[in-house]
MIRO-52723 format. One line per 8 residues: number of its first residue (from 1); their letters; for each residue x, y, z of N, C-alpha, C. Coordinates in Angstrom, 2 decimals, padded with zeros to 5 digits. Each point is the difference from the previous one (the first is absolute). Layout:
N
NUM = A = X/Y/Z/X/Y/Z/X/Y/Z  ...
REM end
This chain:
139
1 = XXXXXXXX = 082.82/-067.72/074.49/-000.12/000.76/-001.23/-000.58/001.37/000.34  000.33/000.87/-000.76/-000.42/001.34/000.00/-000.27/000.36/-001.07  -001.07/001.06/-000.25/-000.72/000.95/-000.66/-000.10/001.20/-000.29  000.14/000.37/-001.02/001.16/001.55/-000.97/-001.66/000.30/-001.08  000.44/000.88/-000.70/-000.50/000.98/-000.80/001.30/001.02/-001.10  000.02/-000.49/-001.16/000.96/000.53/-000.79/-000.34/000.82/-001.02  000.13/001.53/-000.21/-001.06/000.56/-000.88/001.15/000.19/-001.30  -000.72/000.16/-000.42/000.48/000.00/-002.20/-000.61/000.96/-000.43
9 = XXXXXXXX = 000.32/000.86/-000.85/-000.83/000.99/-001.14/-000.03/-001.11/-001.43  -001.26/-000.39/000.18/-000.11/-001.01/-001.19/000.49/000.46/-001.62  000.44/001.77/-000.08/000.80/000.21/-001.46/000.89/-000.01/000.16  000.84/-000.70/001.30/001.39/000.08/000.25/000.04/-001.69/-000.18  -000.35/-000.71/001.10/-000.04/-001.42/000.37/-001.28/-000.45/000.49  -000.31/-000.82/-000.88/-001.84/-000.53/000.52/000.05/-001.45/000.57  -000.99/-000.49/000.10/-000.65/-001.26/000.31/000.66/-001.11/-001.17  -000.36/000.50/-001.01/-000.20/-000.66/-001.23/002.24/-000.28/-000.03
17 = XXXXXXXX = 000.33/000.90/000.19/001.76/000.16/000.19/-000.15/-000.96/000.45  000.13/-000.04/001.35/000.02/-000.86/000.84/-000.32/-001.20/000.13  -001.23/-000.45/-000.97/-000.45/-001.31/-000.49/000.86/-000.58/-000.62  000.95/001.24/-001.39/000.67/-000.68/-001.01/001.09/-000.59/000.31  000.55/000.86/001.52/001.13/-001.25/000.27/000.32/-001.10/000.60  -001.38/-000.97/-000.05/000.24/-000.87/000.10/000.83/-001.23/001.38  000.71/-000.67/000.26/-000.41/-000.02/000.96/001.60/000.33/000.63  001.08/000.39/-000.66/000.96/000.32/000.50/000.07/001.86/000.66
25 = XXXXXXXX = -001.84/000.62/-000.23/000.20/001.14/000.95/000.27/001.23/-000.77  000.28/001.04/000.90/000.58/000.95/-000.29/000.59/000.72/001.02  001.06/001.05/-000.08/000.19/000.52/001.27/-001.20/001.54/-000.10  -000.10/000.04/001.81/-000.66/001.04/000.06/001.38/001.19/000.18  -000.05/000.79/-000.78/001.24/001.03/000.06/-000.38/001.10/000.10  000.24/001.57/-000.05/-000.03/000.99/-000.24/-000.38/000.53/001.44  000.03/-000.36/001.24/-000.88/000.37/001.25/000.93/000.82/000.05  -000.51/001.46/000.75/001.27/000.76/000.39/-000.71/000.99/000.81
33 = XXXXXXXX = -000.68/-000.90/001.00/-000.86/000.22/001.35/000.69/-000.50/001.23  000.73/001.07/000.96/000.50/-001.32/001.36/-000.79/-000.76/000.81  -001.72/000.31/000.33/-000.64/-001.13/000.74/-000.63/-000.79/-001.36  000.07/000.29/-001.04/-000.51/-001.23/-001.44/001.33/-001.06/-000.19  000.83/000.59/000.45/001.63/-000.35/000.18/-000.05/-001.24/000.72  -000.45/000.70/001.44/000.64/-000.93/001.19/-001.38/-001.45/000.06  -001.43/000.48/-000.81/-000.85/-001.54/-000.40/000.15/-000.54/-000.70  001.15/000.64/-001.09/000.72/-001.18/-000.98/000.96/-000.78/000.35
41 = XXXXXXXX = 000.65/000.57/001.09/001.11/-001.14/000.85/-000.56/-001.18/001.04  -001.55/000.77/000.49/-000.24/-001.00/001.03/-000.92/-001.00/-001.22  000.27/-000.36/-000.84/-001.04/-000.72/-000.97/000.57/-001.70/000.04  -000.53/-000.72/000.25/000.94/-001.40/-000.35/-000.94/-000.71/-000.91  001.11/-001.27/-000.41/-000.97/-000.58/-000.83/-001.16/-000.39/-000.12  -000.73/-000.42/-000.98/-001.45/-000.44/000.35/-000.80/001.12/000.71  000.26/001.00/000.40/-000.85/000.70/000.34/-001.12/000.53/-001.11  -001.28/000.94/000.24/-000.76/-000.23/-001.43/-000.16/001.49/000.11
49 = XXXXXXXX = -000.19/000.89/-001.50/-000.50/001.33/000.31/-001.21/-000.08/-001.30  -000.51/001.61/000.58/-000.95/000.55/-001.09/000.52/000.27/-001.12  -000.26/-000.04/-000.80/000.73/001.24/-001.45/-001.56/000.82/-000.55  000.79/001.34/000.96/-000.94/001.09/-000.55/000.42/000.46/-001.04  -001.19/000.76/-001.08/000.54/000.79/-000.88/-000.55/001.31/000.41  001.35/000.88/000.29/-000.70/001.38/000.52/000.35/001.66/-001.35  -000.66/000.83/000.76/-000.03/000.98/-001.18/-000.85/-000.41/-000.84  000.13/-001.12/-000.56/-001.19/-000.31/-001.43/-001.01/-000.85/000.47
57 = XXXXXXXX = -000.92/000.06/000.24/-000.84/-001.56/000.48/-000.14/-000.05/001.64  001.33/000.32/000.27/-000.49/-000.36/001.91/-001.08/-000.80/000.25  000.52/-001.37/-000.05/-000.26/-001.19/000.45/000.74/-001.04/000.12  -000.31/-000.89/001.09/000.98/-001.44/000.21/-000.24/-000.58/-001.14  000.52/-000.51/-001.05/000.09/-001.20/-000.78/000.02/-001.14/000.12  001.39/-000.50/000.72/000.65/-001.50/-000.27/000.59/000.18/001.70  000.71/-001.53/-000.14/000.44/-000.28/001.14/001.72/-000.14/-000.47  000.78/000.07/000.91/001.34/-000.50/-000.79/001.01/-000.62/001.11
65 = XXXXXXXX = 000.44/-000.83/000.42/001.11/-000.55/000.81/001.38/000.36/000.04  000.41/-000.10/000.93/001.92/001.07/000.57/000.69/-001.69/-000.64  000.79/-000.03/-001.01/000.78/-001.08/-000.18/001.21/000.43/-000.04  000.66/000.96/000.55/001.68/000.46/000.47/-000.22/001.18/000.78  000.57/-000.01/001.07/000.16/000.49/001.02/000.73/001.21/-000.38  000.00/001.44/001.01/000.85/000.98/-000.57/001.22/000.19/000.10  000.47/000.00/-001.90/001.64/000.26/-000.17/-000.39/001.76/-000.34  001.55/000.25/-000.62/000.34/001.53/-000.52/-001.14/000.36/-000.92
73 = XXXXXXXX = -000.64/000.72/-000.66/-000.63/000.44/-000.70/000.80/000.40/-001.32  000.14/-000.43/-001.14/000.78/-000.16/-001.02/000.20/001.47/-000.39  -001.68/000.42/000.21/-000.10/001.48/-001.27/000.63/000.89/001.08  000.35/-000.07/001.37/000.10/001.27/000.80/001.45/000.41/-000.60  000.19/000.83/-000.28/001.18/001.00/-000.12/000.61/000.47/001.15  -000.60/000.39/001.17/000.53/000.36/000.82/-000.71/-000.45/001.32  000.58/-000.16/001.54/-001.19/-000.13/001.15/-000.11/-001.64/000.20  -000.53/-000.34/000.73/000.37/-001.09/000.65/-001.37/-000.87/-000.48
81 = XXXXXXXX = -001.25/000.14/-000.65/-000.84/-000.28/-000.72/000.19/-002.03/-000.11  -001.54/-000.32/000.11/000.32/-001.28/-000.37/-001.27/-000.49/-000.66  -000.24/-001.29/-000.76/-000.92/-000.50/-000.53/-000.45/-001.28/000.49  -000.86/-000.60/-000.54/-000.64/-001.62/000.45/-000.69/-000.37/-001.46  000.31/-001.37/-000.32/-000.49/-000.38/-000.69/-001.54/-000.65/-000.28  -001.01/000.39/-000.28/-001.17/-000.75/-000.54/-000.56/-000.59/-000.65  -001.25/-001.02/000.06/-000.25/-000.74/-001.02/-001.46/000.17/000.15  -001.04/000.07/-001.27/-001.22/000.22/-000.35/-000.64/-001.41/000.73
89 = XXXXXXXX = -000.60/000.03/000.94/-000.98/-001.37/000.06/-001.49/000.09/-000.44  -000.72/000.73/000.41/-001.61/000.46/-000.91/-000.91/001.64/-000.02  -000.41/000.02/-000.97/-000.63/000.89/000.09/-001.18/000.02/000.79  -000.40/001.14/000.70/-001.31/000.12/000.58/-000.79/-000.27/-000.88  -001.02/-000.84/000.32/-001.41/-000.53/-001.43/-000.67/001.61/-000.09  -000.22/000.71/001.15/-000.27/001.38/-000.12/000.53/000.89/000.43  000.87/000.85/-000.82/001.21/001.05/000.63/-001.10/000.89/000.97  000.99/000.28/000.75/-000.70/000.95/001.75/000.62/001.26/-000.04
97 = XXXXXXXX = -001.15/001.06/-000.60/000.18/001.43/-000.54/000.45/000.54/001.89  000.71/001.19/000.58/000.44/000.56/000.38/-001.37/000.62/000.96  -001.00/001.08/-000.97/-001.16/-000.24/000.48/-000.67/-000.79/000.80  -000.25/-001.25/-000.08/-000.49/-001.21/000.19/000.54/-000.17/001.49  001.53/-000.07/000.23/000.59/-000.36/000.83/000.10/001.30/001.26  -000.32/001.38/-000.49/-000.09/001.09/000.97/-001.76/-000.42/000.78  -000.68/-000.31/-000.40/-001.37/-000.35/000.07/-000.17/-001.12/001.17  000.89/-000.82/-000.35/-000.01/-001.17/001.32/000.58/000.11/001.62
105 = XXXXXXXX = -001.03/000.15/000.52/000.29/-000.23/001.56/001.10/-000.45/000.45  000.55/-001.05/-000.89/000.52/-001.14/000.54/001.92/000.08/-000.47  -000.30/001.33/-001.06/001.09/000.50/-000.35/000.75/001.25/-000.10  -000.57/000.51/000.99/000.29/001.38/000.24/001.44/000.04/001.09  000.54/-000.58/000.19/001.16/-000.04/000.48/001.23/-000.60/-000.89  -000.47/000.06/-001.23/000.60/-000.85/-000.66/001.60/001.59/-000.61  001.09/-000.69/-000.01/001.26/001.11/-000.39/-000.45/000.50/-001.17  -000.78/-000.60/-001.06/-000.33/000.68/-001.45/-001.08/001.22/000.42
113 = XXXXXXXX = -000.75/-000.21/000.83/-000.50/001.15/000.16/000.60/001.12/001.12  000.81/-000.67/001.11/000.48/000.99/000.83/001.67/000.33/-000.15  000.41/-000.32/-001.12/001.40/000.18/-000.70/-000.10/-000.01/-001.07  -000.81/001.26/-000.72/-000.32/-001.29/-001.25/000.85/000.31/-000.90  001.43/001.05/-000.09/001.26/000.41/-000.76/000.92/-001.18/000.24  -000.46/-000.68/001.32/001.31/-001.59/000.16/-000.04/-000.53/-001.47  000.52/-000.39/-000.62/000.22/-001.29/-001.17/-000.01/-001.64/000.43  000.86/000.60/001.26/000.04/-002.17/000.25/-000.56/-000.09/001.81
121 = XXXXXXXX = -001.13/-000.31/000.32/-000.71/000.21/001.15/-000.06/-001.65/000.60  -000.50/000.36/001.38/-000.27/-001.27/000.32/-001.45/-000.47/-000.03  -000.71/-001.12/-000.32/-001.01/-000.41/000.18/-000.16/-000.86/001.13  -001.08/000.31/001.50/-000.35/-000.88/000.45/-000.79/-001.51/-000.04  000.35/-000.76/000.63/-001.10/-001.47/-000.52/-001.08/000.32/-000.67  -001.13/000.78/001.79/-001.41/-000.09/-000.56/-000.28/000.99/-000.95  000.83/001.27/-000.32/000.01/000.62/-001.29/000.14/-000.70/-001.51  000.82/-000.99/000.36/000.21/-000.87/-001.68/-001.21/-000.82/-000.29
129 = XXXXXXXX = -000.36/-000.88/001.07/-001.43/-000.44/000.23/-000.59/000.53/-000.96  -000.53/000.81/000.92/-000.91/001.20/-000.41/000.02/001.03/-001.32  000.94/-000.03/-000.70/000.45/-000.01/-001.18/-000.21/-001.04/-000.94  000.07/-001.47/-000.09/-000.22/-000.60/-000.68/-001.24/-000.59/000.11  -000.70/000.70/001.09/-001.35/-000.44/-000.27/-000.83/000.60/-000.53  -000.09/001.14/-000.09/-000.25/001.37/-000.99/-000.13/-000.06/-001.20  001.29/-000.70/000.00/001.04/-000.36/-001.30/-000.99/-001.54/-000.88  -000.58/-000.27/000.70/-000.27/-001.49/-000.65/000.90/-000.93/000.17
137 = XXX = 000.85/000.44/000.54/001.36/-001.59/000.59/-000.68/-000.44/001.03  -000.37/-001.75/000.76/000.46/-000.12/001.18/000.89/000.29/000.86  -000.88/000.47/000.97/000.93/000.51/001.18/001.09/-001.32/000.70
REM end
């Protein structure tokens, strides 16, 4: 399994979106980044990401799982663009402000801070760890 980071502008698509659908998902669409591109293709199932909300809030929220692998991207009009489908599994008991996460030793290599225009990044192990322990999740 592998470990992602998917950011949202929560007045576009939030947490709470993402909760409402339940457990058939949603697609992640609109990427029209070629290396946000090419970590939406290497994504397989069961893999788990962050769902940041950025621009408003900048913070991790929730967690969400890859349950379809990447097809075409419906909304692209043009370009070779693709999507992956997700599903809400939990919210952080305490969302992890942006701040918070520049502050940690332990996360300063992390792509949100040293890419932080990527949309769909990779997360290492001991970075997710270390994220949900922050977070109030067991690690």
């Amino acid at each position: 399994m592998r470990y992602w980071l998917l950011k949202s502008e929560p007045n576009v698509f939030s947490w709470q979106d993402q909760v409402l659908r339940g457990h058939s998902g949603e697609p992640w669409t609109g990427v029209r980044n070629h290396s946000a591109k090419l970590n939406l293709m290497a994504m397989k199932t069961g893999d788990k990401a962050f769902f940041y909300h950025s621009n408003i809030g900048k913070e991790i929220v929730g967690i969400v799982t890859v349950i379809r692998e990447a097809y075409p991207d419906p909304t692209a009009t043009e370009g070779p663009w693709v999507c992956v489908d997700v599903r809400a599994e939990a919210a952080l008991p305490t969302p992890l402000p942006l701040d918070r996460i520049r502050q940690d030793p332990d996360l300063q290599d992390m792509a949100l801070i040293k890419l932080s225009r990527l949309s769909v990044q990779p997360v290492t192990e001991d970075q997710w760890r270390r994220v949900q322990q922050l977070s109030g999740l067991p690690a």
